[in-house]
Structure formats: structure tokens, C-alpha cells
N, C-alpha and C positions, 0 to 999 in steps of 0.2 A: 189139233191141240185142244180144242174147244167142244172137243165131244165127253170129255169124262165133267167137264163143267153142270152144274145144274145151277140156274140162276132164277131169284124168286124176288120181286121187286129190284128186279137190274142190279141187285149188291152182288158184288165176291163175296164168297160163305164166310162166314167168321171161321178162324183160322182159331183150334181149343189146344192149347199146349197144357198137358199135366205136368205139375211142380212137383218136388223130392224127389220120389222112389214111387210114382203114383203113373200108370200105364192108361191107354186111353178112355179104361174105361169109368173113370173120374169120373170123367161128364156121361154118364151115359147107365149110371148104377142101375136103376130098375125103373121099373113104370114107376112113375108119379114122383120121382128121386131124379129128374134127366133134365141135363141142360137144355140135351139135344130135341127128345120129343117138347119142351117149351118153345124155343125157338122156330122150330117148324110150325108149331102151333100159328106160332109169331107169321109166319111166311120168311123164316130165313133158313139158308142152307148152313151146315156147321160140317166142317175141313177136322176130324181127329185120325191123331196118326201116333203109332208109339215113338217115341225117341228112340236113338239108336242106343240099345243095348238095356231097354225095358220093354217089357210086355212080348208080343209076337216079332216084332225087329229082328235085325240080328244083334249077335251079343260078341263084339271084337272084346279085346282087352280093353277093359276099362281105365286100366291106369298110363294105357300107350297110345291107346286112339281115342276112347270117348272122353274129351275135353270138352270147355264148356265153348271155345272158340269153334269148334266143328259142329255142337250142337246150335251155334247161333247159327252160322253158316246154312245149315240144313234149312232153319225154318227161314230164313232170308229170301233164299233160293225158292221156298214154297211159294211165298206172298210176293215176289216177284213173277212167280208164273201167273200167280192168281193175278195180279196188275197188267202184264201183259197179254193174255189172253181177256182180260174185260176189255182193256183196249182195242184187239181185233174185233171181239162182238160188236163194240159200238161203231167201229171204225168199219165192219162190211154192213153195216144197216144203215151207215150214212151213204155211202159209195152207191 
């Protein structure tokens, strides 16, 4: 589980959700326009992923599956892997 992890002063990566109609690449516009290359700057990892049914995702019925209760559910599911998996890393470096 802890292999696609990249971890940079022992945080879980911030986790970047795009709001409207805005796909991952919000954060991530152009050189010197990036959330993303800032925060690495920074020494932090950044987690962008398109929501289901913008950008490269797939694209179900919007009006039968992409609701907003399945879109919280998804990143839920994210930042709980992210939590869980920090907790193996610290938990096999203390063991």
C-alpha cells in the first residue's frame, strides 16, 4: 500500500480538490502559476486527481451517479488511505 506513497517531512500529501467545473489541472496551470511546483518547493507532496465525471475520470451519468454524496465519499475514501497508510509507515519504523 505504501509504495505509490511519497512522503516529504513525514506529512501525508495534501490532498487538492478542484471546485465547479475546474479538473486537476487548477492547481497545477503552468510554471510559476502552480500550486503544486510551490509546495514541493515547500518540501510537501500534493495528491490531484480529477473528480468523477471531469477532466480524464470517467464520465458516468451526471444526473444518476455523479452526486455530490458519492463525490464526498470518493475523497473520504482518499484521506483515509492517506491516514491509514501514514499510520503503517510510522507504525513499521517503530516495530
Amino acid at each position: 500500500m505504501s509504495s505509490i506513497r511519497v512522503l516529504y517531512h513525514n506529512y501525508s500529501p495534501c490532498l487538492n480538490l478542484p471546485g465547479g467545473g475546474f479538473d486537476r489541472s487548477y492547481w497545477n496551470v503552468a510554471p510559476g502559476y502552480s500550486y503544486v511546483d510551490c509546495a514541493a518547493e515547500q518540501g510537501y507532496a500534493t495528491f490531484l486527481y480529477d473528480r468523477l465525471g471531469w477532466g480524464l475520470s470517467d464520465h458516468p451519468d451526471l444526473l444518476e451517479i455523479v452526486q455530490l454524496e458519492l463525490q464526498v465519499t470518493i475523497a473520504h475514501e482518499l484521506i483515509y488511505y492517506f491516514v491509514l497508510a501514514e499510520f503503517q509507515i510510522i507504525h513499521s519504523r517503530m516495530s
